[in-house]
C-alpha positions in Angstrom: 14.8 15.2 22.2 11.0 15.6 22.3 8.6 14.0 24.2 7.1 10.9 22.6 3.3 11.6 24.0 2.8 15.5 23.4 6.2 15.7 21.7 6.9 18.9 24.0 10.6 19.6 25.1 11.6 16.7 27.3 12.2 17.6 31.5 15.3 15.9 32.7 13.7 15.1 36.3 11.2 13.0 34.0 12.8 12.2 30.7 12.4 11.3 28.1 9.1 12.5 28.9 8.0 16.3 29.2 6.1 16.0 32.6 4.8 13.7 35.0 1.6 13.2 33.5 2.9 11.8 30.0 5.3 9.4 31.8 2.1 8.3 33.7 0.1 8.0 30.0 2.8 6.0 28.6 3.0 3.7 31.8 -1.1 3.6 31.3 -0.1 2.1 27.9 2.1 -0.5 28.9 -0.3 -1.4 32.2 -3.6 -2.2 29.6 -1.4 -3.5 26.7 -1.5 -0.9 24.4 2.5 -1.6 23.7 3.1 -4.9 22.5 6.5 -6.8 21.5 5.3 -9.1 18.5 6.2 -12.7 18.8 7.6 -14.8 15.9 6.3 -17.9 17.4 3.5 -19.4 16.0 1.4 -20.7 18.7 1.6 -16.5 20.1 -0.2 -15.8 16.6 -3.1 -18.2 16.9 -3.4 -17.4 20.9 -3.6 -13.9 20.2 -6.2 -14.0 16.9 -8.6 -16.3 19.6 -8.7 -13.5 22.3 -9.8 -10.6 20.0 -12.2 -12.8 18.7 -13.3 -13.9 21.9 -13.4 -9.8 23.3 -15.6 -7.3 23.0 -15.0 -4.3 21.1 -13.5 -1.5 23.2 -12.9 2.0 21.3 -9.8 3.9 22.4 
C-alpha cells in the first residue's frame, strides 16, 4: 500500500500514511474543506454555487 499524499511506502504506526507529516497534510485537507462528499440534494447544489460566487479567489 502506498501512501496517498507522497505515495511513499506506508508506516504502520501511521498508516495508511508514510509519516506523520502527510497524515497531518491530509487532516489539513479535511480541516479547510479541500475533501468534500457531494450531495444529491438540490438545495446543497444551489447553496454551494452562491458561496463560491460570493468568495474570493484563493489559489492552492
Amino acid at each position: 500500500m502506498s501512501c496517498p499524499i507522497c505515495g511513499g511506502d506506508t508506516a504502520h504506526t501511521v498508516r495508511p500514511f508514510c509519516s506523520k507529516r502527510c497524515a497531518d497534510i491530509d487532516l489539513a485537507k479535511w480541516l479547510n474543506g479541500s475533501y468534500a462528499v457531494p450531495s444529491q440534494r438540490e438545495e446543497d447544489a444551489e447553496a454551494t454555487s452562491e458561496q463560491a460566487e460570493n468568495q474570493p479567489y484563493r489559489p492552492h
